[in-house]
C-alpha positions, 0 to 999 in steps of 0.5 A: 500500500503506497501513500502520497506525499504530505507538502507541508511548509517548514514552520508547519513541520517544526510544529509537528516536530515540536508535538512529536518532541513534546509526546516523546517526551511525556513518554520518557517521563511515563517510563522514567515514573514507572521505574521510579513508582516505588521510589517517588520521594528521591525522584529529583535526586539524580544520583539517586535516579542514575543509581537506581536506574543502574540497577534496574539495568544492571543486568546485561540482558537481551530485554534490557539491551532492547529496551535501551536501544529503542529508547535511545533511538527515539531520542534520536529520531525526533530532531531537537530531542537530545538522546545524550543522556541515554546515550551517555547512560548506556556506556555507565550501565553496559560498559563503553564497547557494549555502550558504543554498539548500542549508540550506533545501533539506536542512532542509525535506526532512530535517522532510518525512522526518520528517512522513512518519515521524511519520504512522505514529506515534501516541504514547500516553504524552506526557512531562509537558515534551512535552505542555506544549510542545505545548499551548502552542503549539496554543493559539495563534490563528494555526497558521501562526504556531506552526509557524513559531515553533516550527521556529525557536525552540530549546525546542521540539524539531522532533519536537514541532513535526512532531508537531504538524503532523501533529495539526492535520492540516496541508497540506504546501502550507500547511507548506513556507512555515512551515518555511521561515520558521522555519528561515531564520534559522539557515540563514542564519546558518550558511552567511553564517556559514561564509564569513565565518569562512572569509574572516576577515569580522569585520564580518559575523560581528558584523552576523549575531549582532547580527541573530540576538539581535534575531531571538531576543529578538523571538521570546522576546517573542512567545512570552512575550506568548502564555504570559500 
């Protein structure tokens, strides 16, 4: 069964963006006081929530394991929705490697639901900021490296990287290494990142910040060599 295409404008689409946020949210929070429903009085010590969460999670089960991943990719999928938090917590509960699989797994299925969304939408009236973004990055010779660049880059949001792979038309064979690319550096920094808070690792916190500025000053200059 096939479904036409929605044309939508932009301000109209971040309204429903917004809602689709606000409904995660609350589902989030549905989740968060289930879990918590024994132990409301401590529900605003975050310690506390992180401890007790850790040990709702703690055993490294495959319920568990899908759980998380379904909730991180959520986070993922609805664009001005941080998963952060979820991704960092994955890394404290699973341990960094197991933490790392589940964040690329969670953030290539979140953008995959959202490929699949965006297909059925087509935006009539682009916001000034969108289309310069936009443009900006189909102008680049390699699209290979625009998606990659653009997954892993803040200032484009991933709506508008997602956008732009449904434009250009592109294999999902083809897309799934530029997700993966550019999401690892933040995938990687969460859940390394969540261990070593949890196990007072200063040095690897030093070595993964030092390794995500080197990381993001590259890509700055990419990006400001391309805008020349």
């Amino acid at each position: 069964m096939s479904f036409k295409k929605i044309n939508l404008k932009g301000q109209s689409l971040r309204r429903i963006i917004a809602l689709s946020g606000l409904v995660v949210g609350l589902f989030y929070l549905s989740f968060v006081l289930f879990r918590y429903r024994d132990n409301l009085n401590s529900f605003f010590n975050l310690e506390q929530q992180v401890l007790s969460l850790g040990r709702q999670f703690s055993s490294a089960n495959a319920v568990n394991f899908c759980v998380l991943i379904l909730l991180t990719a959520l986070g993922s999928a609805v664009p001005f929705l941080s998963n952060a938090v979820l991704a960092v917590f994955n890394g404290v509960v699973f341990g960094p490697w197991l933490g790392l699989l589940m964040n690329l797994i969670a953030n290539s299925l979140g953008n995959f639901l959202a490929l699949k969304i965006l297909s059925k939408i087509t935006i009539i009236e682009r916001e000034k900021s969108f289309s310069e973004k936009l443009d900006f990055l189909k102008k680049m010779a390699n699209p290979y490296l625009a998606i990659s660049l653009g997954y892993m880059v803040p200032i484009f949001p991933t709506l508008l990287v997602n956008y732009l792979v449904i434009e250009l038309n592109f294999p999902l064979k083809k897309w799934l290494p530029c997700v993966l690319v550019g999401i690892f550096p933040t995938s990687c920094l969460y859940a390394f990142g969540g261990d070593a808070i949890l196990k007072g690792n200063i040095k690897r916190l030093i070595i993964l910040l030092l390794m995500a500025l080197i990381v993001y000053f590259l890509v700055k200059a990419v990006v400001s060599k391309k805008r020349v």
